[in-house]
C-alpha positions as CSV (number, residue, x, y, z in Angstrom):
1,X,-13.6,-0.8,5.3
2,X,-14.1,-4.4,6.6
3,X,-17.0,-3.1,9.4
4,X,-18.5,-1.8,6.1
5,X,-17.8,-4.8,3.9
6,X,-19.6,-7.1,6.6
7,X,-22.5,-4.9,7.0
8,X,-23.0,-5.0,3.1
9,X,-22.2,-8.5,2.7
10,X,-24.0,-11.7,4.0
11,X,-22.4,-13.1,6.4
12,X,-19.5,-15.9,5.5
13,X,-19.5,-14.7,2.0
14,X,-16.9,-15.6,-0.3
15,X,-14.8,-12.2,-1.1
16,X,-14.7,-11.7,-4.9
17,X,-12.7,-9.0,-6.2
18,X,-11.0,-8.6,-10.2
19,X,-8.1,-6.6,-10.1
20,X,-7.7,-4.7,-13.4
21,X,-4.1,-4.2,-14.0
22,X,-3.0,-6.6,-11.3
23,X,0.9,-6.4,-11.7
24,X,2.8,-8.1,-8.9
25,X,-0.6,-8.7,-7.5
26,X,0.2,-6.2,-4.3
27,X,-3.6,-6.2,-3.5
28,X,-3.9,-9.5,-3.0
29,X,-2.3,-9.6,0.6
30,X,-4.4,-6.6,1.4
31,X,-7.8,-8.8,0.1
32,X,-6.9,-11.5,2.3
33,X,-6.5,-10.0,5.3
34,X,-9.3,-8.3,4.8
35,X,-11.3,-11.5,3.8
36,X,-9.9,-12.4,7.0
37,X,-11.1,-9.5,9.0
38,X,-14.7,-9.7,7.8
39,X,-15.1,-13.2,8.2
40,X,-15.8,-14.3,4.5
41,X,-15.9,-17.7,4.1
42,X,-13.1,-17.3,0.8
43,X,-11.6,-15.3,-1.8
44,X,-12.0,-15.6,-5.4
45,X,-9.3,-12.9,-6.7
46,X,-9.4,-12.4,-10.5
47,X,-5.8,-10.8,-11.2
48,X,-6.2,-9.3,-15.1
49,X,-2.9,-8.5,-15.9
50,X,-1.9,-7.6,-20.0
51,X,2.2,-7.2,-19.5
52,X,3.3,-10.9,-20.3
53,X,7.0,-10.4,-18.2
54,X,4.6,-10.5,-15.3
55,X,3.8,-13.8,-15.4
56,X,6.3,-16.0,-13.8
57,X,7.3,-13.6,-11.3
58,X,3.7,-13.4,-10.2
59,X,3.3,-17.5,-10.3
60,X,6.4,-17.5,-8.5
61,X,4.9,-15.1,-5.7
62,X,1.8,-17.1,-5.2
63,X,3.7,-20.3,-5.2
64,X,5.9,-18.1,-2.3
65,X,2.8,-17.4,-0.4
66,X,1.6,-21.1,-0.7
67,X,-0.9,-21.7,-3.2
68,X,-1.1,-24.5,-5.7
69,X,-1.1,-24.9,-9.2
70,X,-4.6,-26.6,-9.7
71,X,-5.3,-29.5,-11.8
72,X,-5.9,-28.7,-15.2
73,X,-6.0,-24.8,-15.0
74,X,-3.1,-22.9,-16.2
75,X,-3.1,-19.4,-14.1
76,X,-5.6,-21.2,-11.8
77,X,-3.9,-21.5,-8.1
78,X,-5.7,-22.8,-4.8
79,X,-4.7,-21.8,-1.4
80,X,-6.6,-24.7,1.4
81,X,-5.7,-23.1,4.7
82,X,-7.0,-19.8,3.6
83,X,-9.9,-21.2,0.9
84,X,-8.5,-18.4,-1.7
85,X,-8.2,-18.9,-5.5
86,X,-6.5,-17.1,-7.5
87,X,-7.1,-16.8,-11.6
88,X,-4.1,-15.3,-13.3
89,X,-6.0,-13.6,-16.6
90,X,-2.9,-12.4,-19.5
91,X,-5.4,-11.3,-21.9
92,X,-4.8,-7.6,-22.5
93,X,-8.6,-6.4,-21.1
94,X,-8.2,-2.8,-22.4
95,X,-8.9,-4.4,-25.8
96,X,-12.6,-5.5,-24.7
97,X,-13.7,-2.1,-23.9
98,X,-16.4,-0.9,-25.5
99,X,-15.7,2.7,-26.0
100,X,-12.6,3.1,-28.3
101,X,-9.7,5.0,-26.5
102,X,-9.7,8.6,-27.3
103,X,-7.6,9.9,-30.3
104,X,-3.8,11.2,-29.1
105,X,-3.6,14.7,-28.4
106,X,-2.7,16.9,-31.3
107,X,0.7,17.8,-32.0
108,X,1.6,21.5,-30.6
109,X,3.7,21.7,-33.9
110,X,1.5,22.6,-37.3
111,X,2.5,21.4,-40.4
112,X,4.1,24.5,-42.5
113,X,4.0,23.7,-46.5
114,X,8.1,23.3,-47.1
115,X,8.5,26.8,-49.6
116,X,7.6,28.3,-46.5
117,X,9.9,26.5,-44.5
118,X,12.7,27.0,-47.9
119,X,11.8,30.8,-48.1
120,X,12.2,31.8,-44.0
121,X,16.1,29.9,-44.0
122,X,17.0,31.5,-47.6
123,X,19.1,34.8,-47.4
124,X,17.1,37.9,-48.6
């Protein structure tokens, strides 16, 4: 993937990826070596993530890995050695789709009118 990445890519490219349904960000060590492998000059990693209970164990994880709060941006976190940023996003992004979700499947069990119902469980 990265001899395939570096042929697409100019060369010393910043790596952007946005990872839809990030939740403990497990891509993000696999982008970064890869980043790594293809020779791009950074990483922007957008990590969209909806499930609030997330959050702090995924700031603590980056925090773990050695990236930096940066000024003024809340879910905003800079790595210097490896020139990686990181954007926490906790905005549910299902919501922003433009084709509405389609309808629940239909229940296997069809409404009987109750005399029905009254008539089957009463003794002949």
């Amino acid at each position: 993937m990265a001899a395939a990445l570096a042929r697409a890519a100019p060369r010393r490219a910043p790596l952007r990826v946005v990872d839809l349904g990030a939740g403990l960000l497990s891509m993000l060590p696999r982008v970064l070596a890869l980043a790594r492998e293809c020779e791009a000059s950074g990483v922007d990693y957008f990590a969209l993530e909806p499930e609030p209970g997330l959050w702090d164990e995924n700031v603590q994880s980056l925090q773990g890995m050695g990236f930096s709060l940066e000024d003024g941006g809340e879910g905003r976190f800079w790595h210097e050695e490896l020139q990686a940023r990181v954007v926490l996003v906790r905005e549910d992004f299902r919501a922003l789709s433009p084709v509405p979700p389609p309808p629940p499947p239909p229940s296997l069990l069809l409404p009987l009118p109750v005399s029905l119902l009254y008539t089957h469980f009463l003794p002949p």
